[in-house]
C-alpha positions as CSV (number, residue, x, y, z in Angstrom):
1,X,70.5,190.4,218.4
2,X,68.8,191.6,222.0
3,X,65.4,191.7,222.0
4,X,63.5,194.1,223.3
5,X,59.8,194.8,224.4
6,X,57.7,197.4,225.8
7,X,53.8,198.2,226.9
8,X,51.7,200.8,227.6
9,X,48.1,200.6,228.3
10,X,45.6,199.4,230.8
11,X,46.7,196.0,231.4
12,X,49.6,194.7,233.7
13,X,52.3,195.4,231.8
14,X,54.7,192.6,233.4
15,X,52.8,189.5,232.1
16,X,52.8,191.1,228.3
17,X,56.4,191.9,228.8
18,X,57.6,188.0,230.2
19,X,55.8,186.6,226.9
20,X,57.4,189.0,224.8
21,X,60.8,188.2,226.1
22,X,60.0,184.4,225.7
23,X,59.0,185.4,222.1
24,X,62.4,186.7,221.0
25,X,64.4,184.4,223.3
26,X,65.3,183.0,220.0
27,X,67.5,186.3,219.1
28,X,70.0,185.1,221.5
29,X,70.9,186.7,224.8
30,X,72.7,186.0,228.0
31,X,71.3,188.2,230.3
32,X,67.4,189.5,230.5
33,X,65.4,192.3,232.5
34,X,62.3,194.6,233.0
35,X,61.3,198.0,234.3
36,X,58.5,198.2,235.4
37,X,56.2,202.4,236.3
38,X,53.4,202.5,238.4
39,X,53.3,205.0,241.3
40,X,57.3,203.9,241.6
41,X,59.8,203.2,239.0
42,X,60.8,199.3,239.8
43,X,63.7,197.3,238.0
44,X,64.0,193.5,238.0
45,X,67.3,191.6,235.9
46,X,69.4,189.2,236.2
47,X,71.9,187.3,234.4
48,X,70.5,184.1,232.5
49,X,67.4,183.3,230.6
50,X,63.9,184.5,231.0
51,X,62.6,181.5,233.4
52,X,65.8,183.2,235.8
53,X,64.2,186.6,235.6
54,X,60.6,185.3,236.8
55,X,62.3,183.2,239.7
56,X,63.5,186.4,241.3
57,X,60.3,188.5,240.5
58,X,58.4,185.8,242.7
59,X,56.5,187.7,245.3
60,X,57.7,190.9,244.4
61,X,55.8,194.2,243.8
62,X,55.0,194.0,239.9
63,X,52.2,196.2,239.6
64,X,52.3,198.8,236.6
65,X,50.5,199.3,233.1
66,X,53.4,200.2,231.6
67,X,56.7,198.2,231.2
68,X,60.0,197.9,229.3
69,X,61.8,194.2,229.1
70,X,65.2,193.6,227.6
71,X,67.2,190.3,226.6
72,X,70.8,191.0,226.3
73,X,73.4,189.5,224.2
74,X,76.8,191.4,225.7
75,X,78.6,193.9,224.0
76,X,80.4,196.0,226.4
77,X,81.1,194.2,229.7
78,X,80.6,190.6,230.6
79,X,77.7,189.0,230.9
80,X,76.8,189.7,234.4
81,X,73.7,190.7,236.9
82,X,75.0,194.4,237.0
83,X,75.6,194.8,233.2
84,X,72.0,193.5,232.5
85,X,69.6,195.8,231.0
86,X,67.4,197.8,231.8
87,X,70.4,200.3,233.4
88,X,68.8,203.1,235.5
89,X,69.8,206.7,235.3
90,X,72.1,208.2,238.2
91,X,69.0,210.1,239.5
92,X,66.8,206.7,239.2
93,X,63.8,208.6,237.4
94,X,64.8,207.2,233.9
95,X,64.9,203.5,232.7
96,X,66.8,202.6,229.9
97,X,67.4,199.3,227.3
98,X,69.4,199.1,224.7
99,X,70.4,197.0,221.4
100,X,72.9,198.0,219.5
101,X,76.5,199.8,220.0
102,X,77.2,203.2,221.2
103,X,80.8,203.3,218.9
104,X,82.0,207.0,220.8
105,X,80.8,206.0,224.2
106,X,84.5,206.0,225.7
107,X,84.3,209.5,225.0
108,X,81.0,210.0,226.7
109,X,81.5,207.6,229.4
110,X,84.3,210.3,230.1
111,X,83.0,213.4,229.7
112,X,80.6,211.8,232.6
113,X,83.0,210.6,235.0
114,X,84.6,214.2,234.4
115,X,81.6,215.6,236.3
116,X,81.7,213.3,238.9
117,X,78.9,210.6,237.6
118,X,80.0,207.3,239.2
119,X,78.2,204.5,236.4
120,X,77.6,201.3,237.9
121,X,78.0,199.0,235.0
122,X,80.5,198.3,232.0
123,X,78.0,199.0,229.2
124,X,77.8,201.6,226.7
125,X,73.9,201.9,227.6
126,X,74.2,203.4,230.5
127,X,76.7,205.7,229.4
128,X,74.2,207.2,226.8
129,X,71.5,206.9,229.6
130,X,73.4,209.6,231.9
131,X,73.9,211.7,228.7
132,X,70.7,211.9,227.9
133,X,70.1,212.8,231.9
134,X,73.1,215.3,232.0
135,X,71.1,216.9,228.8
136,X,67.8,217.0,229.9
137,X,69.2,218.9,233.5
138,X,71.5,221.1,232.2
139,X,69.3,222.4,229.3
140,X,66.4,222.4,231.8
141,X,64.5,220.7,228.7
142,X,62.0,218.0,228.4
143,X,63.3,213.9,228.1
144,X,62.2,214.3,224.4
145,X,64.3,217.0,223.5
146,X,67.4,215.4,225.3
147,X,67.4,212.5,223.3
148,X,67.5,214.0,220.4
149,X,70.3,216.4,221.7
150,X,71.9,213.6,222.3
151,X,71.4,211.2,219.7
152,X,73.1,214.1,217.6
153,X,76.2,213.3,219.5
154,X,76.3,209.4,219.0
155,X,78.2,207.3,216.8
156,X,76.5,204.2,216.4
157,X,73.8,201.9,216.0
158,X,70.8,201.8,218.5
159,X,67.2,201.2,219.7
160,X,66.2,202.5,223.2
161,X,63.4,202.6,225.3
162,X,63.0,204.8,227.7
163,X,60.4,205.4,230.4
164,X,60.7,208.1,232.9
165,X,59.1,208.3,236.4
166,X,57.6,212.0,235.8
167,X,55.5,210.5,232.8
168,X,54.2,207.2,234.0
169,X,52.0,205.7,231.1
170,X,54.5,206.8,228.1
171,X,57.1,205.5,226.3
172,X,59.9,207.2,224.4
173,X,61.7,205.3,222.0
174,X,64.5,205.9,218.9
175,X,65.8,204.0,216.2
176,X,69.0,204.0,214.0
177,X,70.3,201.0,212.4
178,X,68.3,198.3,214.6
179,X,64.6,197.1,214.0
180,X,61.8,198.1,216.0
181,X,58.1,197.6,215.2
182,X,55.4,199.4,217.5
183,X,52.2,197.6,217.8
184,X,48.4,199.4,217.5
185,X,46.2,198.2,219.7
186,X,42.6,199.9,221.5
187,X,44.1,202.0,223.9
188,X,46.9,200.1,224.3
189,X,50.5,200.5,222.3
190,X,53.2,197.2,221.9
191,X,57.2,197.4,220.9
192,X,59.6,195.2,220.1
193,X,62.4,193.6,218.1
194,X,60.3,192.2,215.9
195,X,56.2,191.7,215.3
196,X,56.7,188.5,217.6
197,X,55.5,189.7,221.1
198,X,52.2,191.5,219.3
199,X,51.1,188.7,217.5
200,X,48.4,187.7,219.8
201,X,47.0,191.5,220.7
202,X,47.0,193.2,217.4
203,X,48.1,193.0,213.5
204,X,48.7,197.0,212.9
205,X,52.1,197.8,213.1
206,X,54.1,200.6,212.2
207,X,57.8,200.0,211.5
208,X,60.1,202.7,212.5
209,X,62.9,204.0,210.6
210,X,66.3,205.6,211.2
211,X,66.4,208.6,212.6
212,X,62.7,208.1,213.6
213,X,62.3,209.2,217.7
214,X,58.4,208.0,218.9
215,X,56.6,208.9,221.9
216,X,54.3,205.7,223.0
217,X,51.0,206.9,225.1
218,X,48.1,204.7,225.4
219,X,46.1,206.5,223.4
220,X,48.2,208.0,221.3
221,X,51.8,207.9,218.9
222,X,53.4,210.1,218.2
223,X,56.6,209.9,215.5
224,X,59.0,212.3,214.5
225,X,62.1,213.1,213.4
226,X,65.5,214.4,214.6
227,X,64.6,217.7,213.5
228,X,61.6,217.1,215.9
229,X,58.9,217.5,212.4
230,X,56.3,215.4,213.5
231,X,55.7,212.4,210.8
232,X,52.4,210.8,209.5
233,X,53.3,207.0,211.3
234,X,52.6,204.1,207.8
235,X,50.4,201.6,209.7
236,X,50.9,197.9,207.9
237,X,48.9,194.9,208.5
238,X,50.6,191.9,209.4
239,X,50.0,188.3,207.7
240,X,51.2,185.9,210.0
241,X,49.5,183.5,212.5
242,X,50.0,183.3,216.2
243,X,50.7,179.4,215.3
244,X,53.4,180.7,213.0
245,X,55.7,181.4,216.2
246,X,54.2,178.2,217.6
247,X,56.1,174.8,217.8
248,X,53.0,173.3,216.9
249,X,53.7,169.3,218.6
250,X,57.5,169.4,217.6
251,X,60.0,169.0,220.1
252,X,62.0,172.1,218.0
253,X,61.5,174.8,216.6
254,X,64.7,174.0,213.9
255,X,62.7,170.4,213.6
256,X,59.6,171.9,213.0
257,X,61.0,174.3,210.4
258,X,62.8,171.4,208.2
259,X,59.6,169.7,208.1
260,X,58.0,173.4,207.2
261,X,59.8,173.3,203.6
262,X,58.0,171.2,201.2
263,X,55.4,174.3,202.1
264,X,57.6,177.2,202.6
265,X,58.9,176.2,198.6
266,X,55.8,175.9,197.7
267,X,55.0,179.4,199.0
268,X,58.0,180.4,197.6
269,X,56.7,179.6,193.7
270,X,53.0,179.9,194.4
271,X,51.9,182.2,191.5
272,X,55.2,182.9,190.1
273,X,56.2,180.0,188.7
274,X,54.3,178.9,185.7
275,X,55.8,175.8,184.3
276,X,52.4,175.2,182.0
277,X,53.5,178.2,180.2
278,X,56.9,178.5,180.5
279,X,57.2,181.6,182.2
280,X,57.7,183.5,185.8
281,X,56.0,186.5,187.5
282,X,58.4,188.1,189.7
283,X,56.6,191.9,189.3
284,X,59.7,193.3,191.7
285,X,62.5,192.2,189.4
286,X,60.4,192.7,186.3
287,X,60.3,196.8,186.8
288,X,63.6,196.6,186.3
289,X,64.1,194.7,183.0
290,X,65.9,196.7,181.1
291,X,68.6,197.6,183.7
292,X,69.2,194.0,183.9
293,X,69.1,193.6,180.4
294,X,72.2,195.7,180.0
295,X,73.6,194.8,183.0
296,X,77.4,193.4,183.1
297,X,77.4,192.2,186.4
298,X,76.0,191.4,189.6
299,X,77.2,191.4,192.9
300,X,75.6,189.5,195.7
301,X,76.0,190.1,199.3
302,X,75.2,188.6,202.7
303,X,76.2,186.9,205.5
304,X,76.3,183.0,206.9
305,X,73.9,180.7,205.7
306,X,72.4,183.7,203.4
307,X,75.9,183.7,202.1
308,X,76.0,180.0,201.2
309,X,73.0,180.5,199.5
310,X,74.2,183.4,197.2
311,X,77.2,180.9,196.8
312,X,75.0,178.6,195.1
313,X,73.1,181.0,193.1
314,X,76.3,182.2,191.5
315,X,76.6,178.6,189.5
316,X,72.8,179.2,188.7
317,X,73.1,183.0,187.5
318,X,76.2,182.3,185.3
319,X,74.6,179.2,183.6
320,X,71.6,180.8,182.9
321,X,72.3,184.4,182.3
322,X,75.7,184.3,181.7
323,X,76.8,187.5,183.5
324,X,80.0,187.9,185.5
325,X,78.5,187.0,189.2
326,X,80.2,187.6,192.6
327,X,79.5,186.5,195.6
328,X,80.9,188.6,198.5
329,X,80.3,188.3,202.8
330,X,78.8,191.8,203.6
331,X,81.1,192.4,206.3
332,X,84.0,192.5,204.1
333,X,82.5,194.4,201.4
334,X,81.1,197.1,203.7
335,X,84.9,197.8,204.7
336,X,86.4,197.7,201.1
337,X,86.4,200.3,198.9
338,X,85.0,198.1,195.9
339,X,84.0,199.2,192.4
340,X,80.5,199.5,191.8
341,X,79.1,201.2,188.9
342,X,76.1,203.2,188.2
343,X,74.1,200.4,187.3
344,X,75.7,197.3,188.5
345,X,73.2,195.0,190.1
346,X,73.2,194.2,194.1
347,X,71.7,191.6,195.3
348,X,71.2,191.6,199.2
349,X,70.0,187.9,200.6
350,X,69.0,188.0,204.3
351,X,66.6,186.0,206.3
352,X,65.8,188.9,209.0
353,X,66.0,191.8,206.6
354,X,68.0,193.6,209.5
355,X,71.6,192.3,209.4
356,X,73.8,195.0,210.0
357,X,77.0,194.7,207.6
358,X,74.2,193.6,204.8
359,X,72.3,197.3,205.7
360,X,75.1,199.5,205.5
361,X,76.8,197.5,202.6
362,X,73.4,198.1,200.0
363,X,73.5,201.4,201.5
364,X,77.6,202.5,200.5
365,X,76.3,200.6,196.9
366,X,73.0,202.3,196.4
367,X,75.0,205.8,196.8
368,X,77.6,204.6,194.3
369,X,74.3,204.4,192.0
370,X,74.1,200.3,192.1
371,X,70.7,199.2,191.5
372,X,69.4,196.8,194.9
373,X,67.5,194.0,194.7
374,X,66.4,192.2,197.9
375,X,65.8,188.6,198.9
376,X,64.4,188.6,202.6
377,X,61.6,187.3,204.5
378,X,60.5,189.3,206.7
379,X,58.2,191.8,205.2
380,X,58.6,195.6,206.5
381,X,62.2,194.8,207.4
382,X,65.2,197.6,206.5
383,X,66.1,195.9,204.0
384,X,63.0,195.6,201.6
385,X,62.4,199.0,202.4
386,X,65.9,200.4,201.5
387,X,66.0,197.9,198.0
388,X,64.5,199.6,194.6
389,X,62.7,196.3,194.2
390,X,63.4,192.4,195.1
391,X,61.1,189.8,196.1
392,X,60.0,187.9,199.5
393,X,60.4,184.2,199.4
394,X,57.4,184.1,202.4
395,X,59.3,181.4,204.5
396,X,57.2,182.4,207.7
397,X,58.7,183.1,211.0
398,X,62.1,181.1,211.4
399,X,62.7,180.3,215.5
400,X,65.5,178.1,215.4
401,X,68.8,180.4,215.4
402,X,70.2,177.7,212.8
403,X,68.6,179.0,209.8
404,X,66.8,175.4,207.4
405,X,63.8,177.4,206.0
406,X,65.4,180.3,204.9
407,X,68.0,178.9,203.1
408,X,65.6,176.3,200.8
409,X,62.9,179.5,200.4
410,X,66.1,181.7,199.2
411,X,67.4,179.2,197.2
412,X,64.3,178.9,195.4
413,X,63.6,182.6,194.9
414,X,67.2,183.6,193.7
415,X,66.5,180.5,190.8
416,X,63.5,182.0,189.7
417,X,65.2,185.6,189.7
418,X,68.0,183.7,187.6
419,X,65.7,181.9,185.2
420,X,63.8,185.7,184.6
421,X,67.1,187.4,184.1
422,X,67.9,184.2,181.9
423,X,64.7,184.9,179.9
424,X,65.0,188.6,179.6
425,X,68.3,188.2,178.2
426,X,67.8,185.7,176.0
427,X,71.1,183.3,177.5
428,X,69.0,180.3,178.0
429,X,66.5,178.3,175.8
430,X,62.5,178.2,176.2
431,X,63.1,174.5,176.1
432,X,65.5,174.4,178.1
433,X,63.6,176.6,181.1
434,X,60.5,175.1,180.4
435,X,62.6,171.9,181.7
436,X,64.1,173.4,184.8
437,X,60.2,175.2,185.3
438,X,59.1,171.6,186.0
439,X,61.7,170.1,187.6
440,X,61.4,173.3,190.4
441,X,57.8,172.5,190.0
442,X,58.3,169.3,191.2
443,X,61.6,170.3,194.5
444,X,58.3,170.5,197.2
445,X,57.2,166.9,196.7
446,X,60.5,165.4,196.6
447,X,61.6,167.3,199.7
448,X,58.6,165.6,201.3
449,X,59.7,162.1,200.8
450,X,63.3,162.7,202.2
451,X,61.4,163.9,205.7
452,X,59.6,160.8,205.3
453,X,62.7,158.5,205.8
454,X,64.5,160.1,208.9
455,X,65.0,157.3,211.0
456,X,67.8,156.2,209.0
457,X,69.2,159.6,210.1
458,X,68.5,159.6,213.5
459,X,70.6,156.2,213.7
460,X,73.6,157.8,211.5
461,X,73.7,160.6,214.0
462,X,73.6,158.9,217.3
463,X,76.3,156.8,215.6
464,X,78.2,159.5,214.7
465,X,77.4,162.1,217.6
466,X,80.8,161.8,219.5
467,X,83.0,162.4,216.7
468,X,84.9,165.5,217.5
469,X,85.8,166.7,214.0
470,X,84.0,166.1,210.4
471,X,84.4,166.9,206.8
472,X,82.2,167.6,204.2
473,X,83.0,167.5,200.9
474,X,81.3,168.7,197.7
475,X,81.6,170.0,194.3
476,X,80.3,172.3,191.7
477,X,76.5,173.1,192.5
478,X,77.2,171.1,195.9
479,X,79.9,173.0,196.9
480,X,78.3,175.5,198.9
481,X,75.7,172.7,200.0
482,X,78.6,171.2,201.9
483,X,79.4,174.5,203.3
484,X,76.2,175.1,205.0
485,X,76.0,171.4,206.0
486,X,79.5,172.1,208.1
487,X,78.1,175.3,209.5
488,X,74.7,173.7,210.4
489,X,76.8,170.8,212.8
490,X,79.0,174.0,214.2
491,X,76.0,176.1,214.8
492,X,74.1,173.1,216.5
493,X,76.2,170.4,218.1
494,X,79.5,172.0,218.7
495,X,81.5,170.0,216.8
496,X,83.9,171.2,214.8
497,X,83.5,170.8,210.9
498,X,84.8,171.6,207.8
499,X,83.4,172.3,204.7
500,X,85.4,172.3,200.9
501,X,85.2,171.1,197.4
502,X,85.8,168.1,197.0
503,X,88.7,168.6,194.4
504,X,90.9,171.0,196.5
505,X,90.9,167.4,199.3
506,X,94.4,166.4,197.4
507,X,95.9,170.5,198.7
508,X,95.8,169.9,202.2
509,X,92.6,168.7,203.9
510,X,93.2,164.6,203.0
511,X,96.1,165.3,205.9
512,X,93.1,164.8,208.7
513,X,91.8,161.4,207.1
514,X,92.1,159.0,209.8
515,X,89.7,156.3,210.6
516,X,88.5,158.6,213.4
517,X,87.3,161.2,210.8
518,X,83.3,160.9,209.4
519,X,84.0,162.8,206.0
520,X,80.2,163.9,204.9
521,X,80.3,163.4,200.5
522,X,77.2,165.5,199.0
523,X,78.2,162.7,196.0
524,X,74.5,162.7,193.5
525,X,74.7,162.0,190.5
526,X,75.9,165.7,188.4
527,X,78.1,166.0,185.9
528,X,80.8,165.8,188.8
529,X,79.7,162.4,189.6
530,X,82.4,160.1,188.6
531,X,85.3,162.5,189.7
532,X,83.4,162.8,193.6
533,X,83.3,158.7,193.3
534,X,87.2,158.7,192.9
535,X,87.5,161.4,196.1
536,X,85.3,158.9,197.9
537,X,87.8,155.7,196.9
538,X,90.4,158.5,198.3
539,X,89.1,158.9,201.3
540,X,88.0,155.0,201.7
541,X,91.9,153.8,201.1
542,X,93.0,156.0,204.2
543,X,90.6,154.7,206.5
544,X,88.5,157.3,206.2
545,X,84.2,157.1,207.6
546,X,82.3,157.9,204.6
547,X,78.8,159.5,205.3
548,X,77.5,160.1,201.5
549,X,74.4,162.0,200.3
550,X,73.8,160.2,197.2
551,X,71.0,159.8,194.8
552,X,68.4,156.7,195.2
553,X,69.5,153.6,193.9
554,X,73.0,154.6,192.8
555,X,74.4,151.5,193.8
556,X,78.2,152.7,192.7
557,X,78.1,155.7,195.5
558,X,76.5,153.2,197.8
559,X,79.1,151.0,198.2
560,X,81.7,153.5,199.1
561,X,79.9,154.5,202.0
562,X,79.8,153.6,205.7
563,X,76.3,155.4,206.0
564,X,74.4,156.5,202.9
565,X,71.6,159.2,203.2
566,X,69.4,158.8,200.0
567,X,67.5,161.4,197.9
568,X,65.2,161.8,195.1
569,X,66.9,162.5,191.8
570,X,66.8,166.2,190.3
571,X,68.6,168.6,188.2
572,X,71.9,169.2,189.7
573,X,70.8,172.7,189.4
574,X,68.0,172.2,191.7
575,X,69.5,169.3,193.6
576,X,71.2,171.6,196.5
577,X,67.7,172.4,197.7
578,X,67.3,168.7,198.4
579,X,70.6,167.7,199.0
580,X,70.7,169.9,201.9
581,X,67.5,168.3,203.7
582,X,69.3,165.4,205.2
583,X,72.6,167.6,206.3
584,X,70.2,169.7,208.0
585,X,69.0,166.8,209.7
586,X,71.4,165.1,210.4
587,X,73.0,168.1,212.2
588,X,69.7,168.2,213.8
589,X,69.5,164.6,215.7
590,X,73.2,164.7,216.5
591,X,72.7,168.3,218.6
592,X,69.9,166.4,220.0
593,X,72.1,163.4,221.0
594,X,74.4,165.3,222.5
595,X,71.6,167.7,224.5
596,X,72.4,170.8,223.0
597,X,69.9,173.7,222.8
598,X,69.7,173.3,219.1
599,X,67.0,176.4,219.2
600,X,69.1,178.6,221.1
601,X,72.9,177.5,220.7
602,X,75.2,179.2,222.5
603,X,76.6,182.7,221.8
604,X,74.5,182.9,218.6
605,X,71.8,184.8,217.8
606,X,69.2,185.0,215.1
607,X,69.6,188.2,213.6
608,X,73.0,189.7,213.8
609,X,72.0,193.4,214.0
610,X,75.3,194.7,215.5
611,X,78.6,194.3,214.2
């Protein structure tokens, strides 16, 4: 959720830092900061967004070549000037940011005020910052040693950065359950979040793991562990443009990204889908045939849109390889005490690879001997590392907090995992998936021609726009696809929306039809089709605003609609990745109308990395 960023090197390390910060502004945050060492140690933050941050750094002393820079998204304490990171020690010689949460800092915090510390803020950072000081004096050790001392004593999740005024070009930083990447560079080191504030400077990374304590020097890094062995550091090249975390001419990056997915589908079943030959490559999932063979059952988990996405799959899994399939939000399962088996399959779907409750749930599964399979995008993340195998479905970088990208990309990797599973175990025809091969063949072209008609859209949602409350309805495949549809207006415009299957309208939601109410019917034509036309007549006779997603020229679902959004037909397996286009859209150009931050909505962040 916070970003964070750090430099050391030759260059100014304030300019590197303010772009970095601007680079994971998308993470969410409230309040931002940045220490900064040259011959003192200087610290600039403030409450508010970046832009705030340079306002109040104009004409100030901002000299240094190395630098730490934080965005905050509050945890413990209000958002506020003082609770901003980075928090200084009680000496002022050490410089601290955090993301993540200290869970035992009430104890620490009063172990502290027990000898007499005064702390100047509410957070749990600078808690563990004076910790790590009262360590380092009382053991009369080095700053290295103290943080491990005292990282040994924490209950938590965390990265920190820490620079201290007695070692002016290095940077010592430690990870447990948060992401951090350090960048390689010629004399010159980059941190961060994520690979986003390195892209322009370098493409070797190394991606530190838990438990994993480095010390950042110009020249030179250094990684270890807690047990201060000194570790060989894995440096990866990255494969993403600079104009990847570009907006590239769009006024969004969440507009941009809709119009990304006729490619990012594409990218998803370039050279593993085969629909000439009837057959998929999918060389992660394929090691394990024969544990999926046997398998009686597979568990997916994630979280939000990633969970919607699973939702969907679970229709596609059962129909095609006819296995008991659950679907559960990582969050809750991370907290039960569920029944996994050595063997069951877990399937962990996340954009960012880094969401917390999705970590630690694949990590209580994998020790119950469950076999995890990951769906991510971003390569390197703690996700694909902790999996046995999985695959990437190579979305690019997604901006926008609203995830659009991700959800089409998973959608279309968790089919073809379906249709191989499918294959292995004999539960569907060759006929029958040489079909659905060419039909997913086709998704990327179709999705293209529903961008091509979003004027129509743009007029529904300005018409629309000041409705406080919507519905949207859908069943079977299209369920789910009304879920995320509800989320996507939450997430981006405010409003407050509802998603359910259509059939469950008659147990309690037809109460809120009112001819005030826009009631949003994912209504193509499925094997549903008929029954969804009668929940549309429902809604119709009670004065309600029907907004229907229906397939071109199907004149009967037209007519029951106030506004119609129009798609290609498809396979109402395959439909939801279309279907979704329009809602996605739609939720789009009505944030818009209403002059929301649609990029950055408000107390949401990208990549939930704390609980």
């Amino acid at each position: 959720m916070c970003g964070i960023v750090g430099y050391t090197g030759l260059r100014d390390a304030y300019p590197i830092v303010i772009k970095g910060l601007k680079r994971l502004e998308y993470r969410g945050y409230d309040s931002t900061g940045v220490a900064l060492m040259s011959d003192t140690l200087r610290v600039y933050k403030k409450m508010g967004k970046v832009a705030s941050l340079e306002e109040i750094t104009l004409g100030k002393e901002l000299g240094g070549n190395t630098g730490i820079g934080h965005t905050r998204w509050a945890t413990h304490g209000e958002p506020s000037d003082r609770n901003a990171h980075p928090h200084l020690s009680a000496s002022g010689k050490l410089a601290m940011i955090h993301n993540g949460i200290i869970e035992n800092y009430g104890q620490l915090k009063q172990e502290l005020i027990n000898k007499g510390y005064q702390l100047k803020s509410d957070t749990d950072t600078e808690v563990l910052l004076n910790f790590i000081e009262e360590i380092k004096n009382n053991n009369a050790c080095s700053l290295e040693e103290a943080i491990r001392i005292a990282l040994k004593r924490v209950t938590g999740t965390y990265v920190i950065l820490l620079i201290d005024s007695e070692m002016p070009d290095t940077i010592i930083a430690a990870r447990k359950g948060s992401p951090l990447v350090i960048g390689i560079g010629k004399g010159e080191h980059f941190l961060g979040s994520d690979a986003s504030p390195m892209l322009e400077y370098t493409k070797e990374v190394v991606y530190v793991n838990d438990y994993e304590l480095a010390i950042v020097k110009p020249q030179e890094l250094i990684l270890k562990n807690l047990g201060n062995e000194r570790l060989t550091p894995y440096v990866q090249k990255l494969d993403i443009e600079l104009a990847a975390i570009e907006k590239g001419g769009y006024e969004h990056f969440m507009l941009k990204e809709i119009f990304e997915q006729p490619k990012t589908i594409f990218d998803c079943l370039r050279g593993r889908l085969h629909a000439d030959t009837g057959t998929i490559t999918l060389s992660g999932i394929e090691q394990y045939s024969k544990a999926l063979q046997k398998a009686n059952r597979i568990v997916m988990i994630a979280c939000g849109t990633s969970w919607h996405a699973g939702l969907t799959a679970e229709y596609i899994f059962e129909e095609c390889c006819r296995l008991n399939v659950e679907v559960e939000y990582a969050s809750e399962f991370r907290y039960r005490n569920p029944v996994i088996h050595p063997g069951d399959i877990i399937l962990a779907i996340s954009q960012s690879g880094e969401t917390a409750d999705t970590l630690v749930a694949i990590e209580n599964a994998k020790a119950k001997g469950a076999i995890i399979l990951g769906v991510v995008n971003v390569v390197g993340s703690s996700i694909a590392r902790m999996s046995h195998a999985g695959a990437y479905t190579h979305a690019g970088p997604e901006i926008g907090v609203a995830s659009t990208k991700a959800f089409t990309a998973q959608l279309a990797v968790l089919t073809m995992i379906a249709f191989k599973i499918g294959q292995l175990r004999n539960t569907i025809s060759q006929e029958r998936l040489s079909a659905l091969l060419h039909e997913l063949e086709a998704i990327p072209a179709k999705v293209e021609k529903i961008l091509s008609y979003v004027e129509p859209i743009k007029k529904i949602a300005k018409q629309y726009a000041q409705a406080r409350d919507f519905l949207y309805l859908g069943r079977g495949y299209n369920f789910p696809v009304a879920l995320e549809g509800a989320l996507k207006l939450k997430e981006i415009s405010y409003i407050h929306a509802e998603g359910y299957p259509a059939a469950e309208m008659k147990h309690g939601p037809i109460a809120l039809v009112d001819e005030q109410l826009p009631v949003v019917v994912v209504a193509t034509r499925d094997s549903y089709h008929e029954k969804v036309l009668s929940n549309m007549q429902e809604i119709k006779a009670r004065k309600g605003r029907v907004i229907g997603i229906i397939t071109e020229e199907d004149t009967a679902a037209l007519e029951l609609c106030e506004a119609a959004l129009h798609v290609p037909a498809a396979d109402e397996m395959l439909a939801p990745m279309l279907n979704v286009i329009p809602l996605q859209l739609l939720a789009y150009y009505i944030g818009v109308e209403k002059g929301c931050d649609v990029d950055k909505p408000r107390n949401l962040a990208k990549s939930v990395t704390v609980e």
